[in-house]
N, C-alpha and C positions, 0 to 999 in steps of 0.2 A: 292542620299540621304544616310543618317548614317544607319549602322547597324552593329553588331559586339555581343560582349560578355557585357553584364552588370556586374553593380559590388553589383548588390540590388537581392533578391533571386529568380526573375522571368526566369533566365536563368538553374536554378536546383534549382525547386519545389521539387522532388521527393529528395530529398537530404539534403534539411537544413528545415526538421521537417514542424511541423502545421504554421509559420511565413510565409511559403510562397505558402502556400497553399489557392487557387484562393478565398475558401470563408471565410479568414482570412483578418483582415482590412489593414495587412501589404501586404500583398498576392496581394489583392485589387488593393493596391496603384498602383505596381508595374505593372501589368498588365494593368493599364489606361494607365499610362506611355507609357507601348511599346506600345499600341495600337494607341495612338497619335504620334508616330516616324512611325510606319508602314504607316497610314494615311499623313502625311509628306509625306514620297514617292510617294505614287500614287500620293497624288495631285499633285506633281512637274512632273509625268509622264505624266497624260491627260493636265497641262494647255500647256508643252511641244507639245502636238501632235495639240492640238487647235492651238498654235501660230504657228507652221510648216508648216500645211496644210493654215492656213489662206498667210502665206508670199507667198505659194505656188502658190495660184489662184490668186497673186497680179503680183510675175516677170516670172510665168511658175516654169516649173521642171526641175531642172540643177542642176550642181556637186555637191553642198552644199548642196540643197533639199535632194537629194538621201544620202547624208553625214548626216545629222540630223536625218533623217529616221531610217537610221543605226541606229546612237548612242541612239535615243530613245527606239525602240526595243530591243537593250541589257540593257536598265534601266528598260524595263518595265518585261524582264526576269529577271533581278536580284531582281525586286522590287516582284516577284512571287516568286521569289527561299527565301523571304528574309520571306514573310510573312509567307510560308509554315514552315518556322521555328519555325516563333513566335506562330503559332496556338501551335504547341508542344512542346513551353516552353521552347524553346531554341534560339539562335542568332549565325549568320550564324559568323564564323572566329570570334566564343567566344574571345580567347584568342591575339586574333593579332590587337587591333582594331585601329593602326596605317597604319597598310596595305590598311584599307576600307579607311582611311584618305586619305589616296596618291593615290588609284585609284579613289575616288571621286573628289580630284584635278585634276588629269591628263582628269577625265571625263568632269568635268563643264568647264575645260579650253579650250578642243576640239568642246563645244556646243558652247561656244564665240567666237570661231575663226570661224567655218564654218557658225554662222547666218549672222554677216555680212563683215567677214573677219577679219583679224587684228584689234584690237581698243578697246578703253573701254567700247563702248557706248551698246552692245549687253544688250538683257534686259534677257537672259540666269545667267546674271551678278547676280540675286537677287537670281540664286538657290543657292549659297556661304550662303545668310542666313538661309534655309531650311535646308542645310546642317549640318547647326553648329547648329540649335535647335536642330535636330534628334541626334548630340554628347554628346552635353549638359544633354539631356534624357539620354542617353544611357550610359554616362562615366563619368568618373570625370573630375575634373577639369583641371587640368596636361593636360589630351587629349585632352579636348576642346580648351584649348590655344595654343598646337600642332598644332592641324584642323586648329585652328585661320590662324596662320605663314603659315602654308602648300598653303591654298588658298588666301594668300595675295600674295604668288611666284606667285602660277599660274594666277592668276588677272594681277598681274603684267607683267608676260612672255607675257600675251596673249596681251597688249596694246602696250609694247615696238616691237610686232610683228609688227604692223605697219611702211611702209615704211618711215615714216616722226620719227619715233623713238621718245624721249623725249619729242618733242615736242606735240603730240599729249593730252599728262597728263595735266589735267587741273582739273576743279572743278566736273566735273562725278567722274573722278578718287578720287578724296582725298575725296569727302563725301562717296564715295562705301568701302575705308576702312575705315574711323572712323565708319560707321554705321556698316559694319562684325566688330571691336571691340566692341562697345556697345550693339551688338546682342549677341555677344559674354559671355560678361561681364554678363549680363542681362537673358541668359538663365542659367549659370551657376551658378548664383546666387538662383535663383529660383530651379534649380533643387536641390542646396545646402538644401535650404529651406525644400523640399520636403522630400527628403532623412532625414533630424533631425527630420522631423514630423512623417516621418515613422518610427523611432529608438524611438520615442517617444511612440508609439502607441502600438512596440511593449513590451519596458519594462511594460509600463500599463498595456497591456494585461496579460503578465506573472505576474507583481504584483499580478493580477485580479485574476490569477488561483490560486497563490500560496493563497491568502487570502480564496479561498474557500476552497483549498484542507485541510488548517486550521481550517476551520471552522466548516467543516467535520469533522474533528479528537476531535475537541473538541465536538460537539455535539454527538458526537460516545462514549467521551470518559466521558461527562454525563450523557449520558443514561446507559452507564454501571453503574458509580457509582450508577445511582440510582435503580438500578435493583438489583444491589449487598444488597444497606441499605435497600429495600423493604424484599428481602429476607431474609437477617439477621434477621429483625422487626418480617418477618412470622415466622422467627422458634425460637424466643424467644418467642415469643407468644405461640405456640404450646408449647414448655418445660415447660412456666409458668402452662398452662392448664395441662398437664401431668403431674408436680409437684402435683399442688391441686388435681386431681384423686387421686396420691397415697398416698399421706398425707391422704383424706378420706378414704380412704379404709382401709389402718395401721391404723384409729382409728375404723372403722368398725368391721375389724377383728379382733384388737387386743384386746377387753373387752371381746370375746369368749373366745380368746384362754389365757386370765390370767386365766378365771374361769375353764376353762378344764384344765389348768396349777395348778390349786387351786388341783380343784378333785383328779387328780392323785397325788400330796403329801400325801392328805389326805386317799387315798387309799395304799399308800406305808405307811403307820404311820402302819398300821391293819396288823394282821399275813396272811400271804397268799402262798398258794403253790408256785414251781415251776417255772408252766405255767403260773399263774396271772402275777409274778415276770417278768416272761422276756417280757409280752405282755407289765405291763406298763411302763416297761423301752425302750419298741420300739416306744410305743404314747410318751413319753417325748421325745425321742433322736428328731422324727419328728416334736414336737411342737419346738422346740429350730430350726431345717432346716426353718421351715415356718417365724419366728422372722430374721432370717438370711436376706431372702428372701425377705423379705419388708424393713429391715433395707437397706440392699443394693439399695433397687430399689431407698426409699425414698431419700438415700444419692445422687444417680446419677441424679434423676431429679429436686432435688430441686435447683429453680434456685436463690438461696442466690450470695452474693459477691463474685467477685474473689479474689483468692490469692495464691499471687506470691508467688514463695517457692524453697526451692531444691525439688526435685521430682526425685526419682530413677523408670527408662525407664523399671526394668524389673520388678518391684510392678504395674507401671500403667497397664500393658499390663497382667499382673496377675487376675488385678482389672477386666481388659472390658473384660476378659476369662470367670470369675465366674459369672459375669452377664447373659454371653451370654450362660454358663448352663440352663437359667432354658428357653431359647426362644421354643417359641412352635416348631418354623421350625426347632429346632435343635435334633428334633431328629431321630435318628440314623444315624444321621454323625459322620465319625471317623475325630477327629480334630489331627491335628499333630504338636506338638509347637516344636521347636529347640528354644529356647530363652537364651546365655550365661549370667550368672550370673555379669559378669564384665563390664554389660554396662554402659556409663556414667550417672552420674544425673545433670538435666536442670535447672535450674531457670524458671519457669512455673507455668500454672496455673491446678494441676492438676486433676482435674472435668473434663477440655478441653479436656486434653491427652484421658483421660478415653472414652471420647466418640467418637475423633476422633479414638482410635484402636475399639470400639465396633460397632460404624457404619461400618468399613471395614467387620468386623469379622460378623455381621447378614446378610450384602451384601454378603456376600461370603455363606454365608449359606443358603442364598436367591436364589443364583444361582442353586446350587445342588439340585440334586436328594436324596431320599429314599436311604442310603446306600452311599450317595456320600463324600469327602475328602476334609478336607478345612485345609490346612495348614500354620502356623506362624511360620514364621523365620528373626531371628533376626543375624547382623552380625559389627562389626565395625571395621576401621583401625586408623590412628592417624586424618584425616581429618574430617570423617565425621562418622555418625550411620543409616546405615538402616533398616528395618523392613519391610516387605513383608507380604502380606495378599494373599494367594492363594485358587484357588477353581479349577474345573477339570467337571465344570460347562462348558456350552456352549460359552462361552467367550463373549466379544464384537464386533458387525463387525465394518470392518475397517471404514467405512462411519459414525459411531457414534460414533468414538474415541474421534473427537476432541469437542464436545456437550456434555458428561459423568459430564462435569465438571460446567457445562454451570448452574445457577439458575430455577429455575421450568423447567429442562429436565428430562426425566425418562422415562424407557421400562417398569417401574413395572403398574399393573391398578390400584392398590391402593395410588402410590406412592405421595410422593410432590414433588420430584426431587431437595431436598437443603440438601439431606444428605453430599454427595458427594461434594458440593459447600462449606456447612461448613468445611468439613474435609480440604478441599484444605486452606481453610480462616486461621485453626486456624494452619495448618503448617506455611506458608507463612507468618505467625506471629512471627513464633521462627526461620524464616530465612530459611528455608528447600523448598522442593519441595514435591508435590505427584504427581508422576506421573503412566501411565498405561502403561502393558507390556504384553504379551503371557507369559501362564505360561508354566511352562514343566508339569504340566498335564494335561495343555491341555485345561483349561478355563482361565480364568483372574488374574491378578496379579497386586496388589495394594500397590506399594514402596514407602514409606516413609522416606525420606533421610533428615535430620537433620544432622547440620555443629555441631559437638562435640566441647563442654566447653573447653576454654581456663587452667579453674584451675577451685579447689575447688569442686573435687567431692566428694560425701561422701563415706563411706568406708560402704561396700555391704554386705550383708551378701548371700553367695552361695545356689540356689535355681536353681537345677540340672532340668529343665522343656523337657525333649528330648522322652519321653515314650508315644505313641500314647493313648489317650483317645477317649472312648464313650462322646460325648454332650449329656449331657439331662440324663444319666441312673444314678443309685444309685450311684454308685462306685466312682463318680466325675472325678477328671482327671486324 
């Protein structure tokens, strides 16, 4: 019976991927397959020893007896050697399976000759169809019609053995090959069959996966958007709320301080010493800081319409500085700006700017210590503008880099964790990146890279910012 190399991927599983892997439906097939060619041989082995032995206790044990014996024994070792194969996924003389063809001939033709000598009439004669099922499973079509020819010779050789020669061919003969043809014909067809069903199952299957691996991505890449506009919603929410606080309060505080603004003109009207003089020219210079101070706040959170504008890069980052003067955490950090005067201006919305450098710039001073450095540096060439937010803070560890940026993430206890998420939102708007880096001193560093204006910047006026400042103390920056 057949054995040999397949051409479907049960003979190297371990090699052509999850298709042919035993509990895949391709896999499957394949594996019924050889297990029905393996079964083919034994059966043609035992009904071999059952007919052997039965002729045997009919004429006794003589030449042929002992000749059959033989030859069954080395089929029922090859048919051992053969399965031992298949259990591990392999097929014995893979790649030669015209060889198994020709000894399978030369073998069924020596089982016809010694059962009842020369002639067609041996009933060894039917394993020619066993044979060619077990090809037809095992190969393609080319071999099988090979095997066909191969044992219509030997069929043939073994009848013209007979001493009466031609004559002996009659109707045994001519139904034994029309039926190896239409055995022929009839398994290779079916196996044909099988094999498209199996090519069938497998593109399905791949369709199957790729459709899911899609389906993933888009439900992945849903969920983000909506995580993204829940967040957005959260923290427009919150600025609308932090708006209306300080709009209350600049009207809270500011009926005080016209009438305290009132008082001291009217005390500067009247003759007064020295000492009067300079004390209430220090309560005016302060009541004007305090109007400052809520003007600004009012400006930054109210959350009125956008508008797009030219916006010069080193006013905004000027702007989210003087805010970040009066933050409670900022003080006594020494802030360090390098910001050159000649940076481009954007088409922008610039409210956004202002808060995306003021959130870096409170984050950074969020990090620090009592006495700690947080410094702004700005740099550009003909491509691009960046801008750097440093601190000398404990940095981020590596396991939380790639989360920093992530919607409601945060190491703070107070935190909402959409500072950072907006900041990235509203770069990624004007086309740029913000990305995280180690800083050189030593805590976090928060780049800002924006692709610089094709044309039309406006013409700057020089604001030399390179001199370290106290946050937070009288003297400003």
């Amino acid at each position: 019976m057949h054995d040999a190399d397949r051409r479907t991927t049960v003979a190297e599983p371990a090699t052509r991927g999850d298709d042919s892997s035993p509990h895949s439906p391709a896999g499957g097939l394949d594996l019924a397959a050889e297990g029905i060619a393996v079964r083919v041989r034994w059966m043609g082995v035992l009904l071999g020893v059952i007919l052997v032995e039965a002729r045997a206790r009919e004429v006794g044990t003589d030449g042929n007896i002992l000749a059959l014996r033989a030859l069954l024994s080395l089929g029922g070792l090859y048919a051992l050697l053969d399965t031992s194969y298949s259990m591990r996924g392999k097929v014995l003389l893979q790649r030669y399976p015209l060889i198994i063809s020709v000894l399978e001939s030369v073998f069924l033709g020596l089982l016809c000759y010694f059962d009842f000598g020369p002639g067609p009439t041996s009933p060894f004669r039917y394993y020619y169809v066993l044979s060619l099922i077990s090809c037809a499973i095992r190969y393609d079509s080319l071999t099988a019609y090979v095997t066909w020819l191969l044992h219509c010779l030997s069929y043939t050789t073994v009848a013209l053995a007979e001493p009466a020669g031609w004559s002996v061919i009659g109707w045994d003969y001519a139904v034994t090959m029309v039926l190896l043809f239409w055995v022929t014909w009839a398994s290779t067809s079916l196996a044909n069959l099988l094999r498209r069903a199996r090519e069938d199952v497998v593109r399905l299957n791949e369709r199957l996966r790729e459709s899911h691996e899609h389906l993933e991505e888009r439900i992945a890449e849903r969920t983000r958007e909506l995580e993204e506009v829940q967040a957005t919603l959260l923290h427009q929410e919150k600025m609308a709320a932090f708006g209306l606080l300080a709009a209350g309060i600049a009207h809270e505080v500011g009926n005080p301080l016209a009438s305290i603004s009132s008082l001291v003109q009217l005390l500067r009207r009247r003759q007064q010493d020295e000492y009067t003089r300079e004390k209430l020219e220090l309560i005016e210079q302060q009541l004007r800081r305090i109007q400052t101070i809520l003007r600004e706040l009012i400006d930054f959170s109210r959350p009125g319409k956008r508008s797009i504008g030219p916006v010069r890069l080193a006013d905004v980052i000027s702007e989210a500085l003087s805010i970040a003067r009066y933050y409670k955490g900022g003080k006594n950090r020494q802030l360090l700006i390098d910001v050159p005067s000649d940076l481009p201006t954007f088409q922008a919305d610039g409210d956004s700017l202002v808060q995306l450098f003021l959130n870096l710039v409170l984050n950074a001073i969020d990090a620090t210590q009592q006495g700690g450095t947080v410094r702004v540096r700005a740099s550009r060439t003909k491509a691009y503008v960046e801008v750097c937010v440093e601190d000398d803070g404990p940095g981020v560890p590596a396991e939380l880099r790639e989360r920093v940026f992530e919607p409601f993430f945060t190491t703070k206890r107070t935190g909402t964790g959409l500072g950072l998420f907006v900041c990235r939102r509203i770069v990624e708007q004007l086309g740029g990146q913000l990305t995280l880096h180690e800083s050189e001193l030593g805590g976090a560093a928060f780049c800002v890279v924006l692709p610089c204006p094709s044309a039309g910047e406006m013409p700057m006026q020089p604001r030399p910012r390179t001199e370290p400042i106290a946050v937070g103390n009288e003297g400003g920056r």
